[in-house]
N, C-alpha and C positions, 0 to 999 in steps of 0.2 A: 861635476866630475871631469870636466875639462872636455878638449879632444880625445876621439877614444878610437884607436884604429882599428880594433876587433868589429865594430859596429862600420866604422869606414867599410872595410872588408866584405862584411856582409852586406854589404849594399852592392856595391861590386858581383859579388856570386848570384845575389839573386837578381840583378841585370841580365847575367850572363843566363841564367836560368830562364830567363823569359826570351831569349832571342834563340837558345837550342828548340826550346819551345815551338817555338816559329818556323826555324829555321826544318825541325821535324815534319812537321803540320803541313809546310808545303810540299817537302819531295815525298811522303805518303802520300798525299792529294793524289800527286802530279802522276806520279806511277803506277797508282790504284793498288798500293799491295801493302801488308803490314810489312815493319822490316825488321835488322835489330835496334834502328834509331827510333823507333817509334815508341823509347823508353823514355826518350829527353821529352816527348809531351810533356814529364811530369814536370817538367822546368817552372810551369803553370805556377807553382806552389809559389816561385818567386812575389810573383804579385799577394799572396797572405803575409808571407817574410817584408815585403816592405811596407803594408799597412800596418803591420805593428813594430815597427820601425820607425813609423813615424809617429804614431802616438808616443813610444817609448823619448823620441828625438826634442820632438815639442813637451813633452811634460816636465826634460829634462831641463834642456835649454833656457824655457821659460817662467821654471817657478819661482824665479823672486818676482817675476813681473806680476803675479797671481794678486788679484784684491789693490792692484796699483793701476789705475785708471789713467793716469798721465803716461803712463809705457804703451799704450795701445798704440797707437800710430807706430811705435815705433816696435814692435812686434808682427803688425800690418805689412810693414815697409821691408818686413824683413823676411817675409813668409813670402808678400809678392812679389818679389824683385828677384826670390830664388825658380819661383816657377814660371810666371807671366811673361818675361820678356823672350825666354828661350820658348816655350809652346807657339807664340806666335812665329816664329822664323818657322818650327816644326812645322806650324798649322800655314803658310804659305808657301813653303817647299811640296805639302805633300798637293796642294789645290794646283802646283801648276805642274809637278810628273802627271797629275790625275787627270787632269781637264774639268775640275768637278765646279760646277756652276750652282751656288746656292742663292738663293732669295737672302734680301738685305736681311730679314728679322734671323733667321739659321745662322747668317753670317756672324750675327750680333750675338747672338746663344752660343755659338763654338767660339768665337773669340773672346768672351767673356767668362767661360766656362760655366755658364750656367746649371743648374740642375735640369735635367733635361732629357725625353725618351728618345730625340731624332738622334742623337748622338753626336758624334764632328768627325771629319774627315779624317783627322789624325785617328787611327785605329784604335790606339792606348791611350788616347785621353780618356774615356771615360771611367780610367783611378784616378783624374787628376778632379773632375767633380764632386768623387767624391772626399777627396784632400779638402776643397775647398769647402766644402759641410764639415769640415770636422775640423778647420781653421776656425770661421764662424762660431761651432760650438763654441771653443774654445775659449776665444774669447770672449765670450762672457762671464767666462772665470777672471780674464785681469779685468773687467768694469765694476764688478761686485763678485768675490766669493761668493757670498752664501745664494745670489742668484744663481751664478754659472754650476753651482755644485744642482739647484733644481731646475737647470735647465738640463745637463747630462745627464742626470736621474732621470726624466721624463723622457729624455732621446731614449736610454736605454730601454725601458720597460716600452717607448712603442718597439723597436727595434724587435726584442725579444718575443712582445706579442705577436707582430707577423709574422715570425717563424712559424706562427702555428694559424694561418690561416686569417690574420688581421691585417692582410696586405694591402694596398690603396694600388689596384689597379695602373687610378688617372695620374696617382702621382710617380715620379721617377725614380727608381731604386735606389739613387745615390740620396736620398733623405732618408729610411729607413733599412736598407738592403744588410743583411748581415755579416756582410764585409766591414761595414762598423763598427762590430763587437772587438775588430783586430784592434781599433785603433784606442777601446780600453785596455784591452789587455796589455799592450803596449804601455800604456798610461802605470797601469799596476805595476808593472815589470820596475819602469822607474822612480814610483814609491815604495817599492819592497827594498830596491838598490839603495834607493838615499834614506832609508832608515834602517837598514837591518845587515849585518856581515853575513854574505853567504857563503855556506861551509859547502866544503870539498866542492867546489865552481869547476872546474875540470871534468869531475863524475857528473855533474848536473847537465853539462855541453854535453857529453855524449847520450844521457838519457835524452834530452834534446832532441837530439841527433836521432836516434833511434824510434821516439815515438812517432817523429815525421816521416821515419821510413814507416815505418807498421801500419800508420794513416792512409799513405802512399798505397802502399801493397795491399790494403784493405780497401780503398775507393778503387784500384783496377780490377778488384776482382768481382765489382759490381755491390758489397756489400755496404756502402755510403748510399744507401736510395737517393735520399734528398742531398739536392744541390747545395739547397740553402743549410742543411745541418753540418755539412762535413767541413763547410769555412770554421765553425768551432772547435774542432782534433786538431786541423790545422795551424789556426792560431794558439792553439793554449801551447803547441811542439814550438811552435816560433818562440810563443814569450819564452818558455823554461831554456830557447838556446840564449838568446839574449841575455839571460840574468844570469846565465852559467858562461857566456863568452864577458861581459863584461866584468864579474867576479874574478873571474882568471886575468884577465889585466890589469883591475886593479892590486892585484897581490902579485903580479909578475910573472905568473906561470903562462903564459903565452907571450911570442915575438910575432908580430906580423911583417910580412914580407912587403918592402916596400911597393912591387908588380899591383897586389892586391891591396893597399891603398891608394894606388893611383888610379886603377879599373873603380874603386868604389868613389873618389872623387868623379870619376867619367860618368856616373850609374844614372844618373838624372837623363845627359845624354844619350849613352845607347840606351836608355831606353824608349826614349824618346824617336832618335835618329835611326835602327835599327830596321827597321822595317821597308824607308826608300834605299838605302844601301843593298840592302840584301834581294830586295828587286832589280838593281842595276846589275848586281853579281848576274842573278839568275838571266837576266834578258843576256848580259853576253853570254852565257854560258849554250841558254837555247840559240843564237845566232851561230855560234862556233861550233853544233850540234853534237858540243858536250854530254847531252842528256842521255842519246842514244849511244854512247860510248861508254861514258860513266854509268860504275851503280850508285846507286843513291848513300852507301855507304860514301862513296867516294866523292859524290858531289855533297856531301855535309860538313865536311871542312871550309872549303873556301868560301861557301853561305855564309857559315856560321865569323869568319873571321872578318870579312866584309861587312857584315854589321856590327862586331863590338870596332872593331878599328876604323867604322866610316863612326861611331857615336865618338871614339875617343877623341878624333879630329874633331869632332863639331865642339865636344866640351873646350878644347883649344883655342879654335878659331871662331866660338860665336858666343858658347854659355857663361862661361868666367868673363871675358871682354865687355859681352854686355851687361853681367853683373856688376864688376868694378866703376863702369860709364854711370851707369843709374846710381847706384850706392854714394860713389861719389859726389856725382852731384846734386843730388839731396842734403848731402854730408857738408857740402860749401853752401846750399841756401841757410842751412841753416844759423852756418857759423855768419854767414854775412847778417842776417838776423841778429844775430847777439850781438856782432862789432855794433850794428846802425841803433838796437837800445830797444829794436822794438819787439825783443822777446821779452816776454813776463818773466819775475822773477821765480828761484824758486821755490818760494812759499806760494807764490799765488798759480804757480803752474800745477802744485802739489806733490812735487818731490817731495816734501817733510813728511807727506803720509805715506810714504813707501817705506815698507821696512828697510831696504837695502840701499837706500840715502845717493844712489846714486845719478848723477847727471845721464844727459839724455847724451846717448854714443851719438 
């Protein structure tokens, strides 16, 4: 399907969604009162919107690589080189504003993002553990199909079974927690899209649209009991925008504005970075004794702008840079590899058994 800036976009909104979130959450804390910002909690949803985004991302991107066992490295390299190098600048930024002092093994569990209940000091990584279970899954689809299809058959059905009370305590919820289920959906979303023309995509984006409100407005008014069911309204409203904003693009009925491609290239970032910003806002803020001056309506702007515009600076100055550093120079071992003879050829490396015959990028 190519580049798709509708999906760029929504990556972007639901960053932005997650840091009003935030940005909500603390001056309610702080002031001890409901207010009218204490509507952007729902921003929350952002983090459903980009778990099936990303399944939708990876099923998309990578299924010629599916049943092509020589692409794995280079699917690996492409999945950790987008998340890994930037988490750790995150994950040493936030240990020295914090002062937080972990034992070596903690250390080695958050920088490595392990599955894991202690969690890591970056607040938001623990969506990024579970990314990394659901990379994992994945491939096992390019080592073998017909494995990887019953290895995600088997994730799913535990998945679903703890919804109903087959939960494993000892183990961490980023293995079977029902945030998962987004990342099929997601998956679905982009085999429905690459096999099927979807009619009237527009009407579908706003049904979309709609059912995430109704979901919304149904889980504040207490009637989602369970935590763990309502990540399913939430996701299935995600998929149907997804396949209705990406149908609309691909037939041209939607323009995205370049602002909102450039916020969803940043999205990684603030959501990432979002959090030490919007602390530095607030500490000047309580220093200048803004707080007692301002109402919380008032102090929700320059929060909320100090963390998407301290994440879009770090996407500038730390996430692309370090991506391009790494990618690259991967990208020259291996070419010096083939100048010096001692890469295998490609029969023996088993490029002829990929469908899609192509050399390794």
């Amino acid at each position: 399907m190519g580049r798709l800036a509708g999906i760029e976009a929504g990556r972007g909104i639901a960053a932005i969604g997650v840091v009003l979130c935030h940005v909500a959450l603390i001056l309610t804390k702080t002031y001890d009162a409901q207010t009218s910002i204490g509507v952007f909690q729902f921003g929350r949803v952002g983090v459903d919107f980009f778990f099936v985004l990303s399944g939708f991302i990876i099923a998309n991107a990578h299924r010629e690589d599916i049943g092509c066992p020589a692409r794995l490295g280079h699917y690996l390299m492409r999945r950790l080189s987008r998340v890994m190098p930037t988490y750790w600048i995150a994950l040493a930024l936030t240990l020295t504003l914090g002062g937080h002092a972990l034992s070596a093994f903690d250390m080695a569990v958050a920088a490595l993002l392990l599955p894991s209940s202690h969690g890591s000091p970056v607040i938001v990584a623990w969506t990024l553990q579970y990314e990394l279970v659901f990379y994992a899954a994945f491939s096992s689809l390019i080592i073998c199909k017909k494995v990887g299809v019953s290895v995600l058959v088997l994730w799913f059905v535990w998945i679903l079974t703890s919804l109903w009370g087959g939960n494993s305590p000892w183990l961490p919820q980023s293995l079977y927690g029902p945030l998962n289920i987004e990342f099929f959906l997601g998956m679905g979303a982009a085999y429905w899209l690459q096999n099927h023309t979807v009619p009237a995509p527009r009407s579908l984006f706003l049904v979309g649209f709609g059912l995430l409100c109704a979901v919304a407005i149904t889980d504040h008014a207490g009637n989602l009991n369970s935590a763990n069911l309502c990540r399913i309204p939430y996701g299935v409203a995600a998929a149907v925008i997804v396949v209705g904003l990406v149908g609309s693009e691909q037939r041209g009925l939607i323009s995205v504005p370049a602002i909102f491609q450039s916020l969803g290239a940043a999205s990684y970032s603030i959501y990432l970075f979002h959090l030490p910003f919007i602390t530095l806002v607030w500490v000047f803020w309580l220093e200048a004794g803004l707080d007692r001056s301002m109402t919380p309506t008032a102090s929700f702007l320059p929060l909320a702008i100090g963390g998407v515009g301290g994440g879009m600076l770090m996407s500038r100055l730390v996430e692309f840079p370090l991506m391009r550093l790494l990618r690259g120079g991967l990208s020259r071992i291996r070419l010096s590899r083939h100048r010096r003879g001692i890469r295998r050829s490609p029969e023996v490396e088993g490029w002829t058994m990929c469908h899609d015959h192509r050399p390794a990028p």
